[in-house]
C-alpha positions in Angstrom: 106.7 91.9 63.2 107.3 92.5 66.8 110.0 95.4 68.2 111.8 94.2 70.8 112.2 96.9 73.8 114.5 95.5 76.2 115.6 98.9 77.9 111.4 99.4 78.0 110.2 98.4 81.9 106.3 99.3 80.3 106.9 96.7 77.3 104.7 94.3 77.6 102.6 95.5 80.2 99.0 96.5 79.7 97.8 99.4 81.3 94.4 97.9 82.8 97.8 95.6 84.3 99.2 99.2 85.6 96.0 100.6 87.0 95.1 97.7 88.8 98.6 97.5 90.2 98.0 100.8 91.6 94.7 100.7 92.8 95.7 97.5 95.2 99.1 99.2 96.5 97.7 103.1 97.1 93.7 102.8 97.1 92.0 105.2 95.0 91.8 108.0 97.4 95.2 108.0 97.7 95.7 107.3 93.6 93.6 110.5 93.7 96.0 112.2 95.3 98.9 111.5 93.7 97.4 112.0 89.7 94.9 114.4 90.2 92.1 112.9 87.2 88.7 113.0 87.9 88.5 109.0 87.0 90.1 108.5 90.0 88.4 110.4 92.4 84.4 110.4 91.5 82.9 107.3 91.1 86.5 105.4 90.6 86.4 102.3 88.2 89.0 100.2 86.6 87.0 100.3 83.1 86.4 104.1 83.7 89.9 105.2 84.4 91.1 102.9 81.3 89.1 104.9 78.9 89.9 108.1 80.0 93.2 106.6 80.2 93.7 105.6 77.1 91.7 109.0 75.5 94.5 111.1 77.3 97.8 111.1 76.6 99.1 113.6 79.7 97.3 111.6 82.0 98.3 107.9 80.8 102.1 109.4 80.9 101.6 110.5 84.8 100.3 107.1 86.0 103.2 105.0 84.0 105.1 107.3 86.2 103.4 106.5 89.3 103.7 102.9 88.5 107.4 102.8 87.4 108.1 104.8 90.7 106.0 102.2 93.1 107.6 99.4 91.0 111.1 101.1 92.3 109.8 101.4 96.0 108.6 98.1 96.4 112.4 96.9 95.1 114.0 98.5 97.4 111.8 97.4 100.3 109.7 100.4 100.9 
């Protein structure tokens, strides 16, 4: 059975999707910056940040953010 989500701009996306978004529009020093997680800023992987990620509920909520935000930049030309 699948739920459809059509008010849901995550559904369907997968967060290694997300974090790799971000990664190639801020960098991770700049990622660093702006969600202030260890993952990011010592030793920064994609396959490190996904399973602290996906370990931390906080932390996964502030990067959708991030990403929903850029996501809203980049549409209106920013």
């Amino acid at each position: 059975m699948t739920t459809e989500q059509p008010k849901n701009p995550l559904h369907g996306i997968t967060l290694e999707t997300i974090v790799t978004a971000l990664v190639a529009h801020f960098g991770w020093p700049e990622l660093g910056q702006q969600v202030r997680i260890k993952c990011f800023t010592d030793n920064p992987s994609v396959a490190s940040s996904l399973k602290f990620l996906r370990k931390t509920p906080w932390a996964r909520a502030k990067v959708e953010s991030l990403y929903l935000f850029m996501l809203r930049e980049q549409k209106r030309g920013r």
